[in-house]
Structures are given as structure tokens and as C-alpha cells.
BAMARBA-309742 format. One line per 8 residues: number of its first residue (from 1); for each residue x, y, z of N, C-alpha, C, O, CB. Coordinates in steps of 0.2 Angstrom, whole numbers, plus 5000, padded with zeros to 4 digits. Each point is the difference from the previous one (the first is absolute). Glycine has a CB too. Layout:
residues N
NUM	X,Y,Z,X,Y,Z,X,Y,Z,X,Y,Z,X,Y,Z | ...
end
This chain:
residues 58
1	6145,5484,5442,4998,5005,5004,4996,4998,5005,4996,4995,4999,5005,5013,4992 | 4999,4995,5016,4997,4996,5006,4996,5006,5003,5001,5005,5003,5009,4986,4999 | 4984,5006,4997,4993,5005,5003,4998,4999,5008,4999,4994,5002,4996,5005,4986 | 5003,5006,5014,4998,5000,5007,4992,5000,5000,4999,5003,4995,5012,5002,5010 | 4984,4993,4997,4993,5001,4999,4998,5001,5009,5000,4996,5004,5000,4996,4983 | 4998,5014,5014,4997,5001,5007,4992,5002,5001,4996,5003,4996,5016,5001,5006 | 4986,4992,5004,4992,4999,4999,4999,4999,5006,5005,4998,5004,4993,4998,4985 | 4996,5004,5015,4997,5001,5008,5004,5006,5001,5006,5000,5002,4993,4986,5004
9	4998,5021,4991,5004,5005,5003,5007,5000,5000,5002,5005,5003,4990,4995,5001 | 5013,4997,4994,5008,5000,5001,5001,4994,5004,5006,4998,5000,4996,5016,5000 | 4993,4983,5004,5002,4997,5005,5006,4990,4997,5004,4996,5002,4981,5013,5006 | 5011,4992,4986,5003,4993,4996,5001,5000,4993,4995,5001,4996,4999,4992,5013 | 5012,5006,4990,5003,4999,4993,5000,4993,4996,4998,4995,5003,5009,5015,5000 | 4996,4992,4993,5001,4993,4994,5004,5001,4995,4999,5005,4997,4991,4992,5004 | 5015,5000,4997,5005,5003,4997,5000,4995,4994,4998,4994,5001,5009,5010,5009 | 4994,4999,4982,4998,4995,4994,5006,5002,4997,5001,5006,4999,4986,4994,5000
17	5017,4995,4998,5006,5000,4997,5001,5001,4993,5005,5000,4997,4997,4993,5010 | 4992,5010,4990,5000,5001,4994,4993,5003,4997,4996,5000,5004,5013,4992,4995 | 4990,5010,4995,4993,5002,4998,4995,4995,5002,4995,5001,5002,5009,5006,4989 | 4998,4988,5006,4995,4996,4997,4999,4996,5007,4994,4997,5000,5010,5002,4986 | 5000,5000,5021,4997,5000,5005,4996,5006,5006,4997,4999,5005,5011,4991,4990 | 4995,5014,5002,4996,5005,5003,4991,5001,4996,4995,5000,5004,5020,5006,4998 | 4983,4994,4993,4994,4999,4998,4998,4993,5004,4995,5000,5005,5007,5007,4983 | 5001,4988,5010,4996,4994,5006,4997,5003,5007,4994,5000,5003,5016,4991,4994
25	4996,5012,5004,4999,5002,5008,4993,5006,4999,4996,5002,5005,5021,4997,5001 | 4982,5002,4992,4996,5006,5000,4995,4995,4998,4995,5001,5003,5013,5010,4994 | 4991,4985,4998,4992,4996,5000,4998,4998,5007,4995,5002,5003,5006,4992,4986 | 5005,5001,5014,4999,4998,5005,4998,5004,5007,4998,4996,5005,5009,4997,4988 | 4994,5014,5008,4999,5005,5003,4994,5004,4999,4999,5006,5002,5011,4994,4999 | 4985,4996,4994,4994,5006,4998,4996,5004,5004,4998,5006,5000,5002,4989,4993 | 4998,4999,5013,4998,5000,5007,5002,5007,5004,4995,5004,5003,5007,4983,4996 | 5006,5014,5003,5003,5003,5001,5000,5008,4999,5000,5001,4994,5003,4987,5007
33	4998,5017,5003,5000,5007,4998,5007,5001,4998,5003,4998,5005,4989,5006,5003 | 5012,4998,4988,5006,5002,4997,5004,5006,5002,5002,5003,4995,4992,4991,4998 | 5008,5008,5012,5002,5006,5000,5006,5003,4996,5000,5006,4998,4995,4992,5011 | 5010,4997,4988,5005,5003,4997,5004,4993,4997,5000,4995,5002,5002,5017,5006 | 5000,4991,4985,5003,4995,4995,5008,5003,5000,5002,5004,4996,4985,4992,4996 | 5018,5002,5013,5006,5003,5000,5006,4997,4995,5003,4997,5004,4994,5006,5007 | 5007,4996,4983,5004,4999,4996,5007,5001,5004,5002,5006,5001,4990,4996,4989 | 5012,4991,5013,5003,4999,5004,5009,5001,4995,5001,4996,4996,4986,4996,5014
41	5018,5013,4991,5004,4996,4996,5007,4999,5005,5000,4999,5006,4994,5007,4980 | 5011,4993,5009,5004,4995,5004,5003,5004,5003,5005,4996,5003,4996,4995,4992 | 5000,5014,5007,5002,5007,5004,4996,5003,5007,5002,5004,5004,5002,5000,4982 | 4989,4992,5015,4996,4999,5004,4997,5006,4998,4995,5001,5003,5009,4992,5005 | 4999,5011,4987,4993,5007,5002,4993,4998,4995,5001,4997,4995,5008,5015,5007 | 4986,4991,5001,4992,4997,4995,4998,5006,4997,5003,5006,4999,4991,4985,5009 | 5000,5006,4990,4998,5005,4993,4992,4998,5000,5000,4995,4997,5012,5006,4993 | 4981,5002,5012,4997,4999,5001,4998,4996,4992,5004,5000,4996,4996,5009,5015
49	4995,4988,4988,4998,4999,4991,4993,4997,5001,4999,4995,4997,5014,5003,4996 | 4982,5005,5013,4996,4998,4999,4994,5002,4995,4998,4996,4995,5008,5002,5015 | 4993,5009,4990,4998,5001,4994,5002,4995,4992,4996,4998,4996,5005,5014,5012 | 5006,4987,4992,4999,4996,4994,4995,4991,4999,4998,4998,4995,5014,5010,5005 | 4989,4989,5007,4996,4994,5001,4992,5000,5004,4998,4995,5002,5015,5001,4998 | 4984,5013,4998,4994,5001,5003,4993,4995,4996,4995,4999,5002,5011,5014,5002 | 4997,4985,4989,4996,4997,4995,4998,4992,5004,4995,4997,4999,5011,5010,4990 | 4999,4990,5016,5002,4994,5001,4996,4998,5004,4999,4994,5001,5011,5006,4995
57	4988,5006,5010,4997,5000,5008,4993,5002,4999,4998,4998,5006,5012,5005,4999 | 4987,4999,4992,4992,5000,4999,4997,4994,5000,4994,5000,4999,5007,5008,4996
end
């Protein structure tokens, strides 16, 4: 599954190929404001799931 990670306001993303790099990305961004954690699938439509990885961004 392939995650979108948007932050600077929408203005710059980061795309994480799987859970276990998406949590990376998210240590590596603590700095950073988080606006949205989008669950990318192979049909291109998303699915927000930030709420589920809000534990990861604090």
C-alpha cells in the first residue's frame, strides 16, 4: 500500500511505500506540521487515515 504524507500546508508531500516506511517518514518529519496522511491505492483514489497514524506525529 502507498501513502501520501502532506505537510508545509499542502505545499510538499512525501510518498511512503508501505507502513513500516511511512512511520519512518513520520519520525523523520516531527519537525514538520502534518496536514494530511492520504492511503494512496492503485486506482489513484485516496482515503484520508490520518487519524489512524495521529499516535506517530506527536
Amino acid at each position: 500500500m502507498r501513502y501520501r504524507i502532506e505537510y508545509a500546508d499542502g505545499r510538499c508531500c512525501n510518498f511512503a511505500n508501505s507502513r513500516k516506511d511511512l512511520i519512518e517518514w513520520l519520525k523523520l518529519l516531527k519537525d514538520e506540521t502534518i496536514s494530511d496522511i492520504r492511503k494512496v491505492y492503485k486506482n489513484g483514489v485516496t482515503d484520508s487515515v490520518k487519524e489512524t497514524y495521529e499516535k506517530y506525529i506527536k
